[in-house]
N, C-alpha and C positions, 0 to 999 in steps of 0.2 A: 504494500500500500504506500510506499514512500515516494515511489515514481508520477505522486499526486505533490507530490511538496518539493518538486526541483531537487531532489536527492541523485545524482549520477551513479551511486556503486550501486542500489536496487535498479533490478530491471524486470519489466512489466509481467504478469504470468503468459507464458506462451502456451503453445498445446503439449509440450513435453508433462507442463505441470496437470494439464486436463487428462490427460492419458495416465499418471501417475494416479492420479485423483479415482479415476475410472476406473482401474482395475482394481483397488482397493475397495470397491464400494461392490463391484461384482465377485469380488473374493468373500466379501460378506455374504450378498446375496444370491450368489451363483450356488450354493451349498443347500439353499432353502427352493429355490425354483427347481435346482434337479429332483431333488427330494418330494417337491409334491406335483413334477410330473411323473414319476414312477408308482406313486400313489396312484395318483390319476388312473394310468396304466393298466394298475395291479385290479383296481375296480371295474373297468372294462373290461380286462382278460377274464375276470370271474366271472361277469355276468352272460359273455361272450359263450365261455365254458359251460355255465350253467344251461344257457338255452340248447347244445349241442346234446351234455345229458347232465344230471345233478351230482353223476359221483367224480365227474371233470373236474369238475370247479374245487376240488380237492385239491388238485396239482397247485393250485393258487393259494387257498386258504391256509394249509397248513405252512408254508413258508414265510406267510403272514405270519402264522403266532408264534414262529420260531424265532424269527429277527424281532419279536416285538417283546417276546420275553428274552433272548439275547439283549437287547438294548436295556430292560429294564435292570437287568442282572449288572450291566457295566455301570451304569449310572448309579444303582445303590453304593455298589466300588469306591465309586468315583466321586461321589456328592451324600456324606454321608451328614444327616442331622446334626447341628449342635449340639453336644452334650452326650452322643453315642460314642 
């Protein structure tokens, strides 16, 4: 912001700084949009499954509750209550 006050050694942001900016903000969010298009995904393949026959849609659900109790199993690890 100095290159507002006649200051010569700041120089203005160029697109190096937006580009730097940018990937930071999709290394956030790139993590959360993959994740709930696989979600996505996972709810269409089931139901896709399901109308083909009911015990299809098996192939989908159970690896659903494996990564879902997988992930709950890490997190209790990893983020454990105060005072436990």
């Amino acid at each position: 912001m100095g290159y507002y006050y006649e200051q010569p050694e700041e120089r203005p942001p160029g697109c190096l700084d937006v580009l730097a900016l940018t990937r930071s903000m999709l290394a956030v969010i790139g993590v959360l949009v993959a994740a709930l298009i696989a979600v996505g995904a996972d709810i269409v393949a089931t139901f896709v499954l399901f109308g083909i026959h009911p015990a299809l849609s098996l192939v989908t659900i159970v690896p659903t509750l494996i990564a879902i109790w997988l992930y709950a199993r890490w997190e209790r690890r990893h983020f454990r209550p105060p005072g436990l």
